[in-house]
C-alpha positions, 0 to 999 in steps of 0.5 A: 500500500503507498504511503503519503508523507506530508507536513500538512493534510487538508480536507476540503477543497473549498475557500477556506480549504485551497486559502489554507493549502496556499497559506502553509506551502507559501512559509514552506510547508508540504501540504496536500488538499483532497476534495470529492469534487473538482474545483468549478474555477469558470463563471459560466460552467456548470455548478460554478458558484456564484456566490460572493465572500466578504473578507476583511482586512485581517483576511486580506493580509492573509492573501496577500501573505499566501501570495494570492491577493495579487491576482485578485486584487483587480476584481475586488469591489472595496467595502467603504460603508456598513449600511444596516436597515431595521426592517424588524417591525410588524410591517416589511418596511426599513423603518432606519437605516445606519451608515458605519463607515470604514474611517471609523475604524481606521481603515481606507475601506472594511474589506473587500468583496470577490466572486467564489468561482474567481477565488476558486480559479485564483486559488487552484493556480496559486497551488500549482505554482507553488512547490510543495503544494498539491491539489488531489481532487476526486477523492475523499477521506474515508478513516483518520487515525490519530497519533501522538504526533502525526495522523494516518488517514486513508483516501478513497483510492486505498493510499495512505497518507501521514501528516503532521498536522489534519486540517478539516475544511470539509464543511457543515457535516464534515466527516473528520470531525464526525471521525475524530468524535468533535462535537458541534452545537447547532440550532435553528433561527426559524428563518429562510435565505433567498441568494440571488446574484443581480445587475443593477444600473446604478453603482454600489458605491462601496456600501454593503447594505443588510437589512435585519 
């Protein structure tokens, strides 16, 4: 059976899974991300995800750390003004509105917003610049067995692999954490979400508006 050697494994091929692989191979780690599900990295192809991330400035720093935040940098839309509007009232109007903007917090703007299938895109060719990085998609984690100071984990083509470190990034009902017996606490808010991506004539400005 082939064995794996790595400093880092990481489950989850997502945002928070590709940002993780490009931030320890960029401060010379070894790291290895697995997902079931080949990355979508083109808008119009099927399953893109068009969805947006909010990052802020700390998260910023951390792409630019990980040597991502230049090929992203272009089509970034800043966030200069929180605008959040009380529409909590028997009726559905906004009854107020609130303006927090970025000055107040000693920052040009907030943070910045990026498509998800651009981040994708960016990501995925970040790792395969990077030595000592490594995409392996369409396979999965089917057993983790931790050690003192390393884990074995199994893959779905029968390999193993052995880390250091085991990073779950594999979501909500993420199968590391199931594995290794973490709990999670969880409840309801009673609310549903309609996410819809729209064009509009006039600009934005740089104000994100919530509405509560």
């Amino acid at each position: 059976m082939e064995r794996i050697e790595t400093d880092i494994l990481i489950a989850g091929g997502g945002i928070a899974g590709l940002t993780a692989a490009a931030a320890f191979a960029s401060v010379g780690f070894r790291a290895i991300c697995v997902d079931p599900v080949p990355p979508v990295t083109e808008r119009d192809a099927a399953g893109s995800d068009l969805r947006s991330t909010a990052f802020l400035m700390p998260s910023v720093r951390l792409l630019e750390r990980a040597g991502l935040w230049e090929a992203l940098a272009a089509e970034a839309a800043p966030l200069r003004v929180m605008r959040i509007a009380d529409a909590g009232g028997p009726e559905p109007v906004i009854r107020e509105t609130a303006d927090f903007e970025a000055g107040e917090v000693g920052e040009p703007v907030f943070g910045y917003n990026l498509p998800n299938w651009l981040l994708r895109r960016e990501m995925v060719a970040r790792l395969e610049d990077l030595e000592g990085a490594e995409l392996r998609a369409g396979l999965r984690l089917t057993d983790v067995t931790p050690r003192t100071r390393e884990i074995i984990a199994r893959l779905s083509d029968g390999r193993q692999v052995r880390a250091a470190l085991l990073v779950a990034a594999d979501g909500r009902d993420s199968f590391v954490r199931e594995t290794l017996g973490i709990g999670a606490r969880r409840w309801s808010y009673g609310q549903k979400a309609l996410v819809f991506t729209v064009a509009h004539e006039l600009p934005h400005e740089g104000v994100s508006t919530e509405i509560h």
